[in-house]
C-alpha positions in Angstrom: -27.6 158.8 -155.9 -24.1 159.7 -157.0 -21.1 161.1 -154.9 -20.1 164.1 -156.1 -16.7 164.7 -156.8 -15.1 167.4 -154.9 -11.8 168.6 -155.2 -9.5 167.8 -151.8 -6.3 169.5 -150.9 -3.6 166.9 -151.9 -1.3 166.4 -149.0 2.4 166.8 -149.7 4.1 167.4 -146.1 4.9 163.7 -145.1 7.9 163.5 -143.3 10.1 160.6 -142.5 9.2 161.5 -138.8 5.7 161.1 -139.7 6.6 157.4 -141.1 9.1 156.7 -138.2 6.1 157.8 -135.6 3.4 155.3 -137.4 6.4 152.6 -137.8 6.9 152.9 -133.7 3.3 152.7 -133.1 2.9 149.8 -135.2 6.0 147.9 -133.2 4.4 149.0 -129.8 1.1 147.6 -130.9 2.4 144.1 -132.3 4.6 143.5 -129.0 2.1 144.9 -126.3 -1.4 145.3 -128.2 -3.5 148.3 -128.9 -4.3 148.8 -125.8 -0.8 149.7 -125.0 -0.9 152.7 -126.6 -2.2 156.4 -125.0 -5.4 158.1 -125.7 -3.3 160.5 -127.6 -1.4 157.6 -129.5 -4.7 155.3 -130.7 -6.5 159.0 -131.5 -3.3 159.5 -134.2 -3.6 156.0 -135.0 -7.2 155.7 -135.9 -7.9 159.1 -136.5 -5.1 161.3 -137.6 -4.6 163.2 -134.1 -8.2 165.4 -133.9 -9.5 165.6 -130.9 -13.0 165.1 -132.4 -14.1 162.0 -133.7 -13.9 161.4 -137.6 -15.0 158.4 -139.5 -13.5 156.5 -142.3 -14.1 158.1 -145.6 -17.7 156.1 -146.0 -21.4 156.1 -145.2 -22.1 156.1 -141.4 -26.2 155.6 -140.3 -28.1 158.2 -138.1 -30.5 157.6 -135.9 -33.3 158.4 -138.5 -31.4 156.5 -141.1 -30.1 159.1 -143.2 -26.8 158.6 -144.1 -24.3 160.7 -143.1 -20.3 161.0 -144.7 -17.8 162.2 -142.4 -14.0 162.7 -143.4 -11.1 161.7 -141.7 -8.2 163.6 -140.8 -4.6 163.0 -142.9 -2.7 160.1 -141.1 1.0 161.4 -142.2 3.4 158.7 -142.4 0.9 156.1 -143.7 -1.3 155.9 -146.2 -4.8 154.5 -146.1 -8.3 154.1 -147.6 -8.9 158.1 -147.7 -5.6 159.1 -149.3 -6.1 157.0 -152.0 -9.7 157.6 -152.6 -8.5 161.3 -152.2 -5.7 160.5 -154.6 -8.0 158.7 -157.1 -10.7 161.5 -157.2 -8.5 163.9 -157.6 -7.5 162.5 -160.7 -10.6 162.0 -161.9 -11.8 165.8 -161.6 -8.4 166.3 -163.5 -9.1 164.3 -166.3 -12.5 165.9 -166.4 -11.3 169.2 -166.7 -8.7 168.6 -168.9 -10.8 166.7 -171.5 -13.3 169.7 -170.9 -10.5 172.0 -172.2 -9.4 169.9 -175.3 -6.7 167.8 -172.9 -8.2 164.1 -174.6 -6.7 161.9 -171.8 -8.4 158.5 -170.6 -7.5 157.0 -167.1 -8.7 154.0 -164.8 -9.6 155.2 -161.4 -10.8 153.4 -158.3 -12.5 155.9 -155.8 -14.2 153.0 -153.3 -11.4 151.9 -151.1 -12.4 151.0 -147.9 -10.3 150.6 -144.6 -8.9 147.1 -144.0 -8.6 147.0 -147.8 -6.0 149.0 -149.9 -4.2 148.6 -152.9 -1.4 146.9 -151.9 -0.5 144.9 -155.4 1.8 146.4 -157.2 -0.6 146.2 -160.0 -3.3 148.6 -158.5 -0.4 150.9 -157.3 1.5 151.1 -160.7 -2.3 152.1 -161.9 -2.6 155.0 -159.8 1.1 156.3 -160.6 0.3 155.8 -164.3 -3.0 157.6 -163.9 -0.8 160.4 -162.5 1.8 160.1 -165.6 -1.3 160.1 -168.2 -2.4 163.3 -166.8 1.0 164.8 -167.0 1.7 163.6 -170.8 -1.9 164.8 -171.6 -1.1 168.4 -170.6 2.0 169.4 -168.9 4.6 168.7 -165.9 5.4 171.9 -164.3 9.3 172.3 -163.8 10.4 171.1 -161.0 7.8 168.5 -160.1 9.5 165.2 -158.6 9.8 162.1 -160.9 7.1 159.5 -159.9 9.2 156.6 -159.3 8.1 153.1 -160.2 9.4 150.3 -158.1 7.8 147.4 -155.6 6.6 150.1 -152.9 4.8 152.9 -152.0 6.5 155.1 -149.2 5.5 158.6 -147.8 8.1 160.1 -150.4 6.0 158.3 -153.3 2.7 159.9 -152.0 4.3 163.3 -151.8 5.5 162.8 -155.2 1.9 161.9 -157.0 0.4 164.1 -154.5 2.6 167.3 -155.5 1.8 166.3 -159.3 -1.6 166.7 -158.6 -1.3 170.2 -157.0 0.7 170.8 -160.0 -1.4 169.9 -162.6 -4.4 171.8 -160.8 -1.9 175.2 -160.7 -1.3 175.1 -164.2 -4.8 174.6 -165.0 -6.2 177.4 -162.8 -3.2 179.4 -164.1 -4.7 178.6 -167.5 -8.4 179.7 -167.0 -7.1 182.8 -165.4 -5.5 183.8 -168.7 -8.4 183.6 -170.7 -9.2 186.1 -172.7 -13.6 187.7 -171.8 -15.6 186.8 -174.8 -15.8 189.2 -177.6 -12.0 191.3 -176.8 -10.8 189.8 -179.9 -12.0 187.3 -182.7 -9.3 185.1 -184.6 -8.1 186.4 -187.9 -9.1 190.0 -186.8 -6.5 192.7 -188.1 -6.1 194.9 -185.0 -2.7 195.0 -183.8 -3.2 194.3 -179.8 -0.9 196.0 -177.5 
């Protein structure tokens, strides 16, 4: 059975405090283990901060054997399995909609990342930017959007970047289908004069 694709609010707020928090959690755990860190500190690390438990983006088995998909919460200041599958989706439903409204665009996406394994060649991650850039040139960059930057890294200023392009793209595309005009106000080639 296929996943269906549904549309997830691209995250845009990472701070450099959110990358200097992970970056100190990270130190503490390499000098003094994970078990060095407070309840509060391995709930952010594992889970975002909730206070309930949420699983990796992936199939988790009940007790009957159904399976069950759980999300997890935004880890700012890092990037993992779920942003980019959130990322790469999101794209996807773009391209979608935009060839569905005579936008011909083509793009390679990857929407199976798992934790413990991310795109960390430069290769997969100069994909995903240029997935974001394709969509762009295929229909427009609102003014104002940041410059997706291609270099040998991917920061929490990178992921706001694509991120916000995505929320862009997805405004001006609702902003389009609101303009609209019903069916049957006006044909092409009519000679009315419209107000």
């Amino acid at each position: 059975m296929a996943r269906r694709k549904i549309w997830e609010s691209p995250a845009t707020d990472r701070t450099r405090a959110d990358a200097n928090y992970i970056a100190s959690l990270a130190d503490q755990i390499r000098e003094h283990g994970i078990e060095s860190l407070t309840e509060e500190q391995r709930l952010y690390w594992f889970f975002g901060g909730s206070q309930e438990l949420w699983a990796s983006d992936g199939p988790l088995g009940t007790k009957d054997g159904e399976q069950l998909v759980c999300r997890t919460k935004v880890i700012k200041g890092a990037i993992n399995a779920y942003d980019y599958n959130r990322i790469e989706r999101n794209c996807v439903i773009l391209a979608e909609r935009l060839n569905a409204y005579g936008y011909p665009v083509s793009i390679q996406a990857r929407t199976d990342w798992v934790m413990g394994y991310f795109p960390h060649r430069l290769t997969e991650i100069d994909r995903i930017r240029d997935n974001v850039n394709t969509l762009l040139d295929a229909y427009h960059k609102m003014p104002g959007s940041p410059d997706i930057r291609y270099w040998g890294r991917l920061d929490w200023t990178d992921a706001n970047s694509l991120e916000q392009n995505i929320r862009n793209i997805d405004t001006l595309l609702h902003q389009m289908i609101t303009g609209f005009r019903y069916s049957g106000t006006f044909f092409s080639g009519q000679e009315v004069i419209l107000p």
